[in-house]
N, C-alpha and C positions, 0 to 999 in steps of 0.2 A: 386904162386906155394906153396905147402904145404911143411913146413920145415918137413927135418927126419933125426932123428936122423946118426949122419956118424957113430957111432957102428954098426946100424942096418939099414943099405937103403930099409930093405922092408916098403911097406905102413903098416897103419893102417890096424887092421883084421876088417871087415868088417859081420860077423858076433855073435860075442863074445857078450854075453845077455849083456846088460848095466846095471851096479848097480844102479843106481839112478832112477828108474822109478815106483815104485809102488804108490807113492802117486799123482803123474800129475795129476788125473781124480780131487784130492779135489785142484786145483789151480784155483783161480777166479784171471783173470786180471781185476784191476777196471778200465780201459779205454779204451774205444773201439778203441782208434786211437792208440793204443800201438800194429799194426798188427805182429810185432817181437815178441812182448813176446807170441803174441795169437799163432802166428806159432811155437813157442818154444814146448809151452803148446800141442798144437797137433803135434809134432815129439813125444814128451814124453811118448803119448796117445798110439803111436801107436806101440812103442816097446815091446820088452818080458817083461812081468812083474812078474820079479824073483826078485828082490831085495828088499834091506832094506832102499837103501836111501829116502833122498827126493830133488826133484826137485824144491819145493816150497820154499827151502831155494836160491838155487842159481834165481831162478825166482825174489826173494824179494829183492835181491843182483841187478837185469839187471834191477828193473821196474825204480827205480830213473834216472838214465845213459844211457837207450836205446835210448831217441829219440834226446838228446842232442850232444853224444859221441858216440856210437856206430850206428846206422844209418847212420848218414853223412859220414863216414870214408865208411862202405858199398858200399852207395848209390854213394860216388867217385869212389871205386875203382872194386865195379863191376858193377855200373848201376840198375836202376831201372828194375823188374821184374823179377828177377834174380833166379835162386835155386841154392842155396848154402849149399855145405857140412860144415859139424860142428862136432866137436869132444872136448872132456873135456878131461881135466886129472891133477893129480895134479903137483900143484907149488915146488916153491925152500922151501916155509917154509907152517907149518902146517896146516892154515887157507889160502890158498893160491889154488883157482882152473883156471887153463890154458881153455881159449875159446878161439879154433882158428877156422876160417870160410874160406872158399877157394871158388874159381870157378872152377868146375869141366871140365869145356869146354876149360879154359884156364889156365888149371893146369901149361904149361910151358910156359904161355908168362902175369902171373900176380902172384904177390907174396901173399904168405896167409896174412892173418889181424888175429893177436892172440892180445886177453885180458886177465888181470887177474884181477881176483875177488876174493878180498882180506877180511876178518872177516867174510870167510864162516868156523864155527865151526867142530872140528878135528871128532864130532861124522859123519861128511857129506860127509868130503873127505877124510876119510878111504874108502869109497862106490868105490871111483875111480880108475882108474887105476895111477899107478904111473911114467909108461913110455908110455911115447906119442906111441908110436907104438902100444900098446894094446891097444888102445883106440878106443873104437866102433864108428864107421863111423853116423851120424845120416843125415836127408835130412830137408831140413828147404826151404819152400817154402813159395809164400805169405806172405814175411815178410815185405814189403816195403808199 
């Protein structure tokens, strides 16, 4: 289930343009069996592209970790085949961006799975939001 903040019990807004999205289209994942980051790379794709970040930073941050630490953790705790909501935002310290991942279906009977992705540079997660609640909702399908 998706932690929220207890100042603010509402969810995430779910429409709020995302900062980090204008560069996704120049990200090449070099491996094809990396289908997470390729799904990343197309949620990225397909949001508003108003912003100044970049995506290819935190991309370069999950390609080393994803199929090692982050899939497996998934692939227990929600199953193979899955779509899974995702949202960013930043950490406790500057280089520091929060990835949590949930299941939508079992929003109250499985707890989210949050990462943090740490020597992503202070020009990238300014882009972000800085409380989880503003954090735009993304759809990540295809990832396993």
């Amino acid at each position: 289930m998706p932690r929220f903040d207890p100042r603010n019990p509402n969810p995430p807004k779910r429409n709020k343009a995302s900062e980090f999205i204008d560069s996704a289209e120049e990200v090449n994942v070099s491996r094809e069996n990396q289908r997470g980051l390729i799904a990343l790379t197309k949620m990225f794709n397909k949001q508003p592209k108003k912003s100044q970040g970049s995506p290819e930073v935190i991309l370069e941050k999950l390609a080393p970790i994803w199929e090692t630490a982050i899939e497996p953790v998934l692939i227990t705790e929600f199953g193979r085949r899955s779509t899974l909501y995702i949202i960013f935002y930043q950490g406790k310290h500057r280089d520091e961006i929060i990835m949590e991942l949930w299941d939508p279906k079992y929003v109250n009977q499985k707890e989210s799975q949050v990462f943090n992705i740490e020597g992503v540079p202070p020009s990238t997660t300014r882009h972000f939001p800085k409380n989880r609640e503003d954090a735009e909702i993304g759809i990540l399908q295809d990832w396993d």
